[in-house]
C-alpha positions, 0 to 999 in steps of 0.5 A, a space after each residue: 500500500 503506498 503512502 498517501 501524498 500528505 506524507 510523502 509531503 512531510 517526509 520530503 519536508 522534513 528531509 530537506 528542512 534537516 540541519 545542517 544544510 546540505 544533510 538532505 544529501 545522504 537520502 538521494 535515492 529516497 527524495 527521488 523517489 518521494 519527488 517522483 510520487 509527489 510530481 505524479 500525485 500532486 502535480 503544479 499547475 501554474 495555469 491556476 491563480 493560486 498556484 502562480 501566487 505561490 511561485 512568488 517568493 524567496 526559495 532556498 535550495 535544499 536538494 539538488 542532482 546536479 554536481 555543480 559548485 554553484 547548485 552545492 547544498 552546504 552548511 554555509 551557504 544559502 543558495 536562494 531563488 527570488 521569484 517574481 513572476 508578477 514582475 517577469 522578474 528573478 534572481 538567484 542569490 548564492 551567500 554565506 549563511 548566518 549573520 554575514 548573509 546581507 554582506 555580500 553575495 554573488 547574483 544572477 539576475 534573470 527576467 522569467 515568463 511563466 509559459 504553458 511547456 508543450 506535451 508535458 502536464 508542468 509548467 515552465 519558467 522560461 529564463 533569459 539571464 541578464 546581468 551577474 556578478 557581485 552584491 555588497 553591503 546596503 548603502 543607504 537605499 541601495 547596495 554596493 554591487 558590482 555586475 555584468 551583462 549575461 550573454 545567454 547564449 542557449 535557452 533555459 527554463 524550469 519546469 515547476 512539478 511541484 508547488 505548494 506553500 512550502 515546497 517548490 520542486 523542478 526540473 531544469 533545461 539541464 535535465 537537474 533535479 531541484 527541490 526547495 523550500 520557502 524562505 518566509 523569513 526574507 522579503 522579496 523586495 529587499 533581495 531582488 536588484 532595483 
C-alpha cells in the first residue's frame, strides 16, 4: 500500500528542512523517489491563480542532482531563488549563511515568463539571464554591487512539478533535479536588484 501524498509531503519536508544544510544529501535515492510520487500525485499547475501566487517568493535550495559548485547544498551557504513572476522578474542569490548573509553575495539576475511547456502536464519558467556578478553591503537605499551583462547564449527554463506553500520542486533545461523550500523569513523586495 503506498503512502498517501500528505506524507510523502512531510517526509520530503522534513528531509530537506534537516540541519545542517546540505544533510538532505545522504537520502538521494529516497527524495527521488518521494519527488517522483509527489510530481505524479500532486502535480503544479501554474495555469491556476493560486498556484502562480505561490511561485512568488524567496526559495532556498535544499536538494539538488546536479554536481555543480554553484547548485552545492552546504552548511554555509544559502543558495536562494527570488521569484517574481508578477514582475517577469528573478534572481538567484548564492551567500554565506548566518549573520554575514546581507554582506555580500554573488547574483544572477534573470527576467522569467511563466509559459504553458508543450506535451508535458508542468509548467515552465522560461529564463533569459541578464546581468551577474557581485552584491555588497546596503548603502543607504541601495547596495554596493558590482555586475555584468549575461550573454545567454542557449535557452533555459524550469519546469515547476511541484508547488505548494512550502515546497517548490523542478526540473531544469539541464535535465537537474531541484527541490526547495520557502524562505518566509526574507522579503522579496529587499533581495531582488532595483
Amino acid at each position: 500500500m503506498s503512502q498517501a501524498p500528505e506524507h510523502q509531503r512531510l517526509e520530503l519536508l522534513e528531509l530537506l528542512q534537516q540541519e545542517p544544510r546540505g544533510s538532505a544529501n545522504r537520502h538521494q535515492e529516497r527524495i527521488k523517489t518521494l519527488i517522483s510520487a509527489l510530481e505524479q500525485a500532486q502535480p503544479a499547475n501554474l495555469s491556476s491563480t493560486e498556484d502562480l501566487i505561490r511561485l512568488e517568493g524567496v526559495w532556498e535550495l535544499r536538494w539538488s542532482s546536479s554536481s555543480q559548485p554553484y547548485l552545492a547544498v552546504a552548511p554555509w551557504l544559502e543558495n536562494l531563488q527570488c521569484l517574481a513572476p508578477s514582475q517577469g522578474r528573478g534572481m538567484n542569490l548564492l551567500r554565506l549563511s548566518g549573520p554575514m548573509a546581507s554582506l555580500a553575495g554573488i547574483a544572477v539576475e534573470a527576467s522569467i515568463e511563466v509559459i504553458a511547456a508543450e506535451q508535458t502536464p508542468t509548467q515552465r519558467v522560461q529564463v533569459c539571464f541578464k546581468r551577474g556578478g557581485w552584491l555588497g553591503p546596503p548603502l543607504g537605499a541601495g547596495r554596493l554591487q558590482w555586475l555584468r551583462s549575461v550573454n545567454q547564449s542557449f535557452p533555459a527554463w524550469l519546469d515547476i512539478t511541484v508547488l505548494d506553500q512550502h515546497l517548490r520542486v523542478c526540473r531544469g533545461n539541464a535535465g537537474t533535479l531541484f527541490a526547495l523550500t520557502r524562505r518566509s523569513d526574507l522579503k522579496l523586495e529587499e533581495l531582488l536588484l532595483p
